[in-house]
N, C-alpha and C positions, 0 to 999 in steps of 0.2 A: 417327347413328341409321339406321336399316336400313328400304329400303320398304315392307318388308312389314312391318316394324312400327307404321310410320306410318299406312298402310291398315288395318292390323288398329284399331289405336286410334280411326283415324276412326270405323271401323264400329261399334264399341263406344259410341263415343259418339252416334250417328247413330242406333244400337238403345233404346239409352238415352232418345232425346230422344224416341223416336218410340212409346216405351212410355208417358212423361207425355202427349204431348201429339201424338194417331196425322195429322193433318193436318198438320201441319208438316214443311213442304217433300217433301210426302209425291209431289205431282205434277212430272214433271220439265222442265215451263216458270218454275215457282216456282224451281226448282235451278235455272237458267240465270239466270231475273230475280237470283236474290241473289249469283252467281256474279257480274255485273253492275254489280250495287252494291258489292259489295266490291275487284274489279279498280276503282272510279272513288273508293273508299277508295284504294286503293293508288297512283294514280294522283297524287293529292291530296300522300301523303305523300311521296313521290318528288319533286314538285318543290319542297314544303316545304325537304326536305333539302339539295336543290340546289339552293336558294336564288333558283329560278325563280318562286317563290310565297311570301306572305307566309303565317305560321302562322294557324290559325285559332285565335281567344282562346278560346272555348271546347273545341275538341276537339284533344288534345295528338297530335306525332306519333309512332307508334308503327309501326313500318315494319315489324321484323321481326314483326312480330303480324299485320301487314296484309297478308304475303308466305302466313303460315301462314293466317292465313283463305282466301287464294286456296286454297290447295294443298288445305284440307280441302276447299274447293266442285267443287274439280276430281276428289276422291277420291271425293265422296259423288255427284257425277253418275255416273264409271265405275260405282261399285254398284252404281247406280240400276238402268244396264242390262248389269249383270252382265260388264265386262268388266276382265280382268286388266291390270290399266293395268302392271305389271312386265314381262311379257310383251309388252304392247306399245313400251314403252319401249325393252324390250332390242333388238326389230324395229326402233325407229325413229331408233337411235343411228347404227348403221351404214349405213344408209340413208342417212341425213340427211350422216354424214360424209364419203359418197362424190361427194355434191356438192360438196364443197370443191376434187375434184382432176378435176371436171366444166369445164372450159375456158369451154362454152358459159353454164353454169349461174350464172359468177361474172362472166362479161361482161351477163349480164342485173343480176344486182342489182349490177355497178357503174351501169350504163346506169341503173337505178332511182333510187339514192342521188345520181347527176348530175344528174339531170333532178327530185329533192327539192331538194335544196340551191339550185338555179339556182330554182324557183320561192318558195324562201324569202326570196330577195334581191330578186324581183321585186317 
C-alpha cells in the first residue's frame, strides 16, 4: 500500500470521526496522550510476542493492529498541523542514511549501546 494512501484514508476516517463526534481528539495534546497510550499497547504486545511478558487473559495480542494504531496516531498528529509527513520522510531517509557512513556518528551509538548493555548487567 502506498503512503499516500494510507494518509489519505487516515484523513477520511479522522473527518469521519470528527463529523460524529467534533471533540474527539480534536486538541493536539489528546493526539499525543492516545498516541501514548497506544505506543504502551504496542509495547505490551511486543513483549507478549517475545515472550518477555506473560499474555494478558483478558486482552488478546494483536501486534500488527497495534503497529497500525501507532501509524494512524502518528498520521492524524501530521494533519493535525498540516504537515506532509511524505515529504518529510523522503527528507528524512537520506538524511538519516548518511549517518550510517558518518564514522563519528556510529562510534557514539556504539559507545551508547556499550555503556546500556554494561548497565544492564549491573
Amino acid at each position: 500500500m502506498e503512503l499516500e494512501k494510507v494518509i489519505n484514508d487516515t484523513q477520511d476516517f479522522v473527518n469521519r470521526v470528527y463529523a460524529l463526534e467534533p471533540q474527539w481528539l480534536e486538541d493536539p495534546s489528546s493526539l499525543v496522550v492516545e498516541l501514548s497510550r497506544v505506543v504502551g499497547i504496542l509495547a505490551e504486545s511486543t513483549l507478549v510476542t517475545e515472550g518477555k511478558r506473560p499474555a494478558h487473559p483478558v486482552r488478546p495480542v494483536r501486534l500488527a493492529h497495534d503497529i497500525a494504531d501507532v501509524l494512524f496516531m502518528l498520521i492524524s498528529i501530521s494533519n493535525h498541523y498540516h504537515v506532509d509527513i511524505e515529504q518529510v520522510w523522503n527528507n528524512w531517509v537520506p538524511q538519516t542514511r548518511a549517518h550510517l557512513y558518518d564514522d563519528e556518528f556510529i562510534k557514539t551509538v556504539r559507545d551508547r549501546l556499550a555503556r546500556a548493555r554494561q548497565q544492564k548487567t549491573v
